[in-house]
C-alpha positions as CSV (number, residue, x, y, z in Angstrom):
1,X,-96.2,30.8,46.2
2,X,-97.7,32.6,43.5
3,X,-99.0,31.6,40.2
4,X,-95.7,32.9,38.4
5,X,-93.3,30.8,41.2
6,X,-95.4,27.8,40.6
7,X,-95.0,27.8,36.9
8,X,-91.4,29.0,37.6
9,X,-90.9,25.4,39.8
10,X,-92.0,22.4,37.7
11,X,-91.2,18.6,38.9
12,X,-88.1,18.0,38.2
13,X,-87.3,14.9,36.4
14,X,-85.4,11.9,37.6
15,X,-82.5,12.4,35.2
16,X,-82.2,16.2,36.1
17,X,-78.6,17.3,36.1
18,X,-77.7,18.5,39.6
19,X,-76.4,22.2,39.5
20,X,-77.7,23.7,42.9
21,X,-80.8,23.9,44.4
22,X,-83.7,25.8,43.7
23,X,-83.8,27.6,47.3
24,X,-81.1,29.5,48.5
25,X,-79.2,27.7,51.8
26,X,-78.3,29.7,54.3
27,X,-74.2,29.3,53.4
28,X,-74.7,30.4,50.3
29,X,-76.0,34.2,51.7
30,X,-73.7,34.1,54.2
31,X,-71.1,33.7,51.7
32,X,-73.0,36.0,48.9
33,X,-73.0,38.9,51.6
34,X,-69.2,38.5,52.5
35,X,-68.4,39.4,49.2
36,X,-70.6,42.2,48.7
37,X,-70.0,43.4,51.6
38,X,-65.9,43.5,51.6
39,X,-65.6,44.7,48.3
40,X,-67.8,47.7,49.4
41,X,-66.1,48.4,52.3
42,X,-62.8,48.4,50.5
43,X,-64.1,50.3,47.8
44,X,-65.0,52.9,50.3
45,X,-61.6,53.5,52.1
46,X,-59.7,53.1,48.3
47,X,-59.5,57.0,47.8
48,X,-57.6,57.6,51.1
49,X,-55.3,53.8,50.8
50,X,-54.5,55.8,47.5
51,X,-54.0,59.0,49.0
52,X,-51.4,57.3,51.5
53,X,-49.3,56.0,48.8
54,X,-50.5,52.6,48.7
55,X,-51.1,52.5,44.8
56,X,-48.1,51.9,42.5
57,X,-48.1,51.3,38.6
58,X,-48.7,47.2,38.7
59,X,-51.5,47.6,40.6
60,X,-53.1,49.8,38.5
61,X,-52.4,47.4,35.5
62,X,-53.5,44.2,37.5
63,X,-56.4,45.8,38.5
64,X,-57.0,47.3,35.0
65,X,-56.2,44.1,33.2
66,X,-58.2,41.5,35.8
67,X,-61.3,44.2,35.7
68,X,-61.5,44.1,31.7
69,X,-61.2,40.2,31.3
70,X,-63.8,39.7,34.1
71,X,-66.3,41.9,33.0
72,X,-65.9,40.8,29.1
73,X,-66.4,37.5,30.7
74,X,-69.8,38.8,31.8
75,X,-70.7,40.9,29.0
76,X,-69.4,38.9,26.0
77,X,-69.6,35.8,27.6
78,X,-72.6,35.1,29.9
79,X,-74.7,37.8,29.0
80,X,-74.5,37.8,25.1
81,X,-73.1,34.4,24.1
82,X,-74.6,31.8,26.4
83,X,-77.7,34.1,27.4
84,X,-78.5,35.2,24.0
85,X,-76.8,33.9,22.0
86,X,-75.6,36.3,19.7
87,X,-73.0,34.9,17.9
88,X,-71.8,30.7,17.7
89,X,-68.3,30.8,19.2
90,X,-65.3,28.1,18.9
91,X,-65.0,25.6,21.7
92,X,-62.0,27.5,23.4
93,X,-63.4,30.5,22.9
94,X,-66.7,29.4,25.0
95,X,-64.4,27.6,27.9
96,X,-62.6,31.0,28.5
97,X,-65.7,32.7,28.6
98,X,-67.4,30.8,30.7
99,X,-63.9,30.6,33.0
100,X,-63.5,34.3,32.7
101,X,-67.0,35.6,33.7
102,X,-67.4,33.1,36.6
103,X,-64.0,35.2,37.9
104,X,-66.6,37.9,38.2
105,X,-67.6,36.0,41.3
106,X,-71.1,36.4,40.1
107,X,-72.2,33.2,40.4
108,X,-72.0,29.9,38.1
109,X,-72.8,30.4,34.4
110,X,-75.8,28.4,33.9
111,X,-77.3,30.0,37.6
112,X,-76.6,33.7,36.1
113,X,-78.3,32.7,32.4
114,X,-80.9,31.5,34.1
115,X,-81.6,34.2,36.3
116,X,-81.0,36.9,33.3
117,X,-83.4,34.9,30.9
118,X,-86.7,34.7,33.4
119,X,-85.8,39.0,33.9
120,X,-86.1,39.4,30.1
121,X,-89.3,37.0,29.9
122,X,-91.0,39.3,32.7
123,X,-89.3,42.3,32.1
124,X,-90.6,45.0,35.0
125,X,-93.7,43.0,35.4
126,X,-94.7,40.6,38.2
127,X,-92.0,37.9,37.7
128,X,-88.5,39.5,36.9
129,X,-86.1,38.9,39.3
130,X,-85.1,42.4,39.8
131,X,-87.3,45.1,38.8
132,X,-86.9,48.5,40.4
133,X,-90.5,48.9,39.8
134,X,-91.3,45.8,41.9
135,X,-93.1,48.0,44.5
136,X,-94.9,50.5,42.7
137,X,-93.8,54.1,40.7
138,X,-94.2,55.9,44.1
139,X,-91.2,57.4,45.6
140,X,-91.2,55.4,49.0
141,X,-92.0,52.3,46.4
142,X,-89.5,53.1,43.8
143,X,-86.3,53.3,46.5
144,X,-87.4,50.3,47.9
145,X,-87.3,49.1,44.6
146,X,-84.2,50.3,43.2
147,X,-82.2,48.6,46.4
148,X,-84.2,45.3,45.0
149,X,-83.0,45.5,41.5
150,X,-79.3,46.4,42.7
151,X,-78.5,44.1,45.4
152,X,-81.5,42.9,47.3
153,X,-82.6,40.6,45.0
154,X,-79.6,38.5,45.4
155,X,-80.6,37.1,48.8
156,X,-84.4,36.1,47.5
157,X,-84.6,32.3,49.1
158,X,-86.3,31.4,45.5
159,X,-83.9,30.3,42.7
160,X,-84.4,30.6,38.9
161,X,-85.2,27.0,37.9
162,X,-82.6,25.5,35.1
163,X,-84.6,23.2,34.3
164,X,-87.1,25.8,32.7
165,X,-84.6,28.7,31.5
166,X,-81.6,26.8,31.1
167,X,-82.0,23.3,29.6
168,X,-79.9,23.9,26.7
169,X,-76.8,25.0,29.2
170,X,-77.3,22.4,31.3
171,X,-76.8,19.6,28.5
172,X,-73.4,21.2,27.9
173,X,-70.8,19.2,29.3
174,X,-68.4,21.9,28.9
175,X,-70.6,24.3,31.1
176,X,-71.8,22.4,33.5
177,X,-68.5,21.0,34.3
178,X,-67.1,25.0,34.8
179,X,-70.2,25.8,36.5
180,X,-70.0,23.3,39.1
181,X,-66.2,24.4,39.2
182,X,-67.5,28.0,40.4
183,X,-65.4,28.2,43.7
184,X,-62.0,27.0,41.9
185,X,-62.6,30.1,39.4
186,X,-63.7,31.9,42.2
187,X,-60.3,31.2,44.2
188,X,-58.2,32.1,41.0
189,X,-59.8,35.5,40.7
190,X,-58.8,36.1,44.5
191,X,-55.3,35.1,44.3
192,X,-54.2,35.8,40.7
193,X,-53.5,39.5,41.7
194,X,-51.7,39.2,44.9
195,X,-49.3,36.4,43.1
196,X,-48.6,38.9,39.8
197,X,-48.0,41.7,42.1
198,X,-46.1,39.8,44.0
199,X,-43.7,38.7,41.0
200,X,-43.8,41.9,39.3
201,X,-42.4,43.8,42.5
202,X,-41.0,41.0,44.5
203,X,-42.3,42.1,47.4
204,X,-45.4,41.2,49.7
205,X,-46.2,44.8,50.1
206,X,-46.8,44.2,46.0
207,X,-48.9,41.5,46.9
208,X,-50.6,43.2,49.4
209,X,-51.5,46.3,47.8
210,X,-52.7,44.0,44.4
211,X,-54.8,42.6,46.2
212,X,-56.6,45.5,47.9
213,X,-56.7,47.1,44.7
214,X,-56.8,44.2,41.7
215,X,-58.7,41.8,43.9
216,X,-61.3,43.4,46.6
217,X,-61.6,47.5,44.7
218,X,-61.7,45.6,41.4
219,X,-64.7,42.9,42.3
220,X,-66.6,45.5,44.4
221,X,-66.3,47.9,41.5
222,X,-67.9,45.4,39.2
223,X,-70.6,44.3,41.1
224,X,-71.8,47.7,41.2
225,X,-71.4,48.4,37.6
226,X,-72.9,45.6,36.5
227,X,-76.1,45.7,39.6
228,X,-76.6,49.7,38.1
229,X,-77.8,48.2,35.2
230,X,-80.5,46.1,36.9
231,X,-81.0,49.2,38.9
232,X,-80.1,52.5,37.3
233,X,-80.5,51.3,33.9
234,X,-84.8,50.4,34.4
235,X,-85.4,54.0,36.0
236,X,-83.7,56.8,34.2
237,X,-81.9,57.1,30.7
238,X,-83.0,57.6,27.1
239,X,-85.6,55.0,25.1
240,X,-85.2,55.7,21.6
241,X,-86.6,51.7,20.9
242,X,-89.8,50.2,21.1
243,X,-89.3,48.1,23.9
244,X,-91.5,46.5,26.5
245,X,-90.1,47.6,29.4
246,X,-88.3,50.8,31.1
247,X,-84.6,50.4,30.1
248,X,-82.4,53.1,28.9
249,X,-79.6,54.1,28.2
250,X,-77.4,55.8,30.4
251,X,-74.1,57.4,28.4
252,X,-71.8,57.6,31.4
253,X,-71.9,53.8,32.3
254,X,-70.6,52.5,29.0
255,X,-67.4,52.6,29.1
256,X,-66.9,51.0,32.7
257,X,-70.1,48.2,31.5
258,X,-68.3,47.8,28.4
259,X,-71.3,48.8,26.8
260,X,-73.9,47.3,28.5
261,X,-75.5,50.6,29.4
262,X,-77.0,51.0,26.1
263,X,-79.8,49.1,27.7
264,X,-82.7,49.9,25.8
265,X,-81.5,48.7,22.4
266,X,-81.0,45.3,24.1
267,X,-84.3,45.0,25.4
268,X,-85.8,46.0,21.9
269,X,-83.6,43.3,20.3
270,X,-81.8,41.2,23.0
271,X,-79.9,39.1,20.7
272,X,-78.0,41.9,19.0
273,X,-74.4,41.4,19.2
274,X,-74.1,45.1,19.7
275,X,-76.0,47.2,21.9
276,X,-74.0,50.5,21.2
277,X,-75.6,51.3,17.6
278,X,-74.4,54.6,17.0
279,X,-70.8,56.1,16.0
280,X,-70.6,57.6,19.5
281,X,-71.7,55.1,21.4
282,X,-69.0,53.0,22.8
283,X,-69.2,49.3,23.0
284,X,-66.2,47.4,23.9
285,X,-67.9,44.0,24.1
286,X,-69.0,44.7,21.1
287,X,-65.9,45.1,19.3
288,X,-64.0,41.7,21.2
289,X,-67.2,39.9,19.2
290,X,-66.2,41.7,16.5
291,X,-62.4,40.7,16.9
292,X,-63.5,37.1,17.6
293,X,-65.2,37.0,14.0
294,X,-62.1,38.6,12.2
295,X,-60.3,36.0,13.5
296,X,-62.5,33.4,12.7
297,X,-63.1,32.4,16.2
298,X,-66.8,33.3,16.5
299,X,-69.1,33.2,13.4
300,X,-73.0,33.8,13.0
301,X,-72.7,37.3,14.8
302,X,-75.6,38.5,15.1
303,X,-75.1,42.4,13.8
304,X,-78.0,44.8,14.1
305,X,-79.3,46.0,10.4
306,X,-80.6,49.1,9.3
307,X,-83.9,47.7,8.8
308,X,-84.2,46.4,11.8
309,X,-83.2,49.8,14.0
310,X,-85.2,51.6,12.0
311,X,-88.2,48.9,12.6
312,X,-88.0,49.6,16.4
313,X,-86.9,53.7,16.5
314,X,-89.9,55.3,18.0
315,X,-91.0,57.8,15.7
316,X,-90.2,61.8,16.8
317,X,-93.1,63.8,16.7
């Protein structure tokens, strides 16, 4: 164990709330690889299921409506309220946040904010999770690497502790309670689309092809998206903020990351609300926060300032 894991894996106290353990069992990767795996496969034969006339209207709106609540759940909620907290939410809004991202099936809330706080401490340096610079900038070294930061990582035996990146999550009854709920959240996110196609067409063929389509396409399609930006987004894109890292930001991800891909702002200030800056730059997640404030449902947003982009723009020459 190196100096990094040791400081990483403290003793934990008596009273420690229980939320997993630190080292990965060998159910949990059979489990983790089942649904990586499906979803991929699936994802793979989608074009020619399509092709054969196995794609009606209600699966394209299950599947458009369950992607865009479970990724907001990620984006909005994981990543930029309980992560980073960029903005103070109201209770219900932080329970259906929490609900909604673990749908994601991308593990409990306080496991994820863990995991996503120790990459931002060590950011591409000896100690983040998954950095596609992890074995070196050759190019043997950097494909190795880039399979790390998008899915290898996953299985590493080590776990994040909570204890050290997490303590405030894990005094949140709220949290805790939906985190160790994980596999009831992750059952609904299975089942909800067959059942709504189901009613919508009254038929099982509805259900079947929902949940090809709204279940298995939807979760392996945002996996991916949301693995490209451990992966693509810390190798290529542009860096137009000071930032200690390599992230970037990669235009044609933004839409389907609902913004996420304007990765370098974040690392220059990770507790922006918004990581899209510019007019062009879409940011869906963004504007939900936005939303949530209007409606006086979040408050303390966290809105990037002139001063402060223009404190981190690197200068042109």
């Amino acid at each position: 164990m190196s100096a990094t894991d040791q400081a990483d894996h403290p003793a934990a106290p008596a009273d420690r709330v229980t939320l997993g353990e630190d080292v990965q069992s060998l159910r949990e990767r059979i489990a983790l690889g089942s649904f990586i795996a499906v979803p991929f496969v699936a994802f793979l034969a989608a074009i020619p299921v399509a092709w054969g006339g196995w794609l009606g209207w209600s699966d394209v709106v299950i599947t458009f409506v369950m992607y865009g609540l479970t990724l907001h759940g990620v984006t909005v909620g994981y990543h930029r309220l309980f992560t980073h907290k960029s903005f103070k939410p109201h209770r219900a809004v932080k329970v259906v946040l929490a609900v909604l991202g673990s749908m994601a099936i991308e593990g409990p809330v306080i496991r994820w904010v863990a995991d996503h706080r120790k990459h931002h401490k060590y950011s591409d340096r000896d100690g983040d999770p998954h950095s596609p610079w992890r074995y070196g900038t050759s190019f043997a070294g950097l494909t190795k690497g880039f399979f790390w930061a998008h899915v290898g990582w996953l299985f590493d035996a080590e776990q994040t502790p909570i204890d050290k990146y997490a303590p405030d999550l894990a005094k949140d009854r709220d949290l805790v309670r939906i985190s160790r709920m994980f596999w009831m959240w992750v059952v609904l996110s299975i089942f909800l689309p067959p059942i709504a196609g189901f009613l919508i067409t009254w038929s099982w063929q509805g259900a079947l092809t929902a949940f090809f389509w709204g279940t298995v396409v939807r979760i392996g399609l945002l996996h991916h998206v949301t693995w490209s930006i451990n992966s693509i987004c810390h190798v290529v894109g542009e860096r137009p903020f000071r930032s200690r890292d390599k992230s970037g930001n990669v235009w044609w991800l933004a839409i389907p990351s609902g913004g996420e891909s304007w990765h370098n702002l974040h690392h220059a200030d990770p507790t922006s609300a918004r990581h899209g800056v510019r007019r062009w730059q879409v940011d869906t997640s963004a504007r939900i926060i936005w939303i949530l404030e209007k409606l006086g449902l979040a408050r303390d947003v966290r809105w990037p300032t002139g001063e402060r982009l223009r404190s981190k723009t690197i200068a042109s020459s």
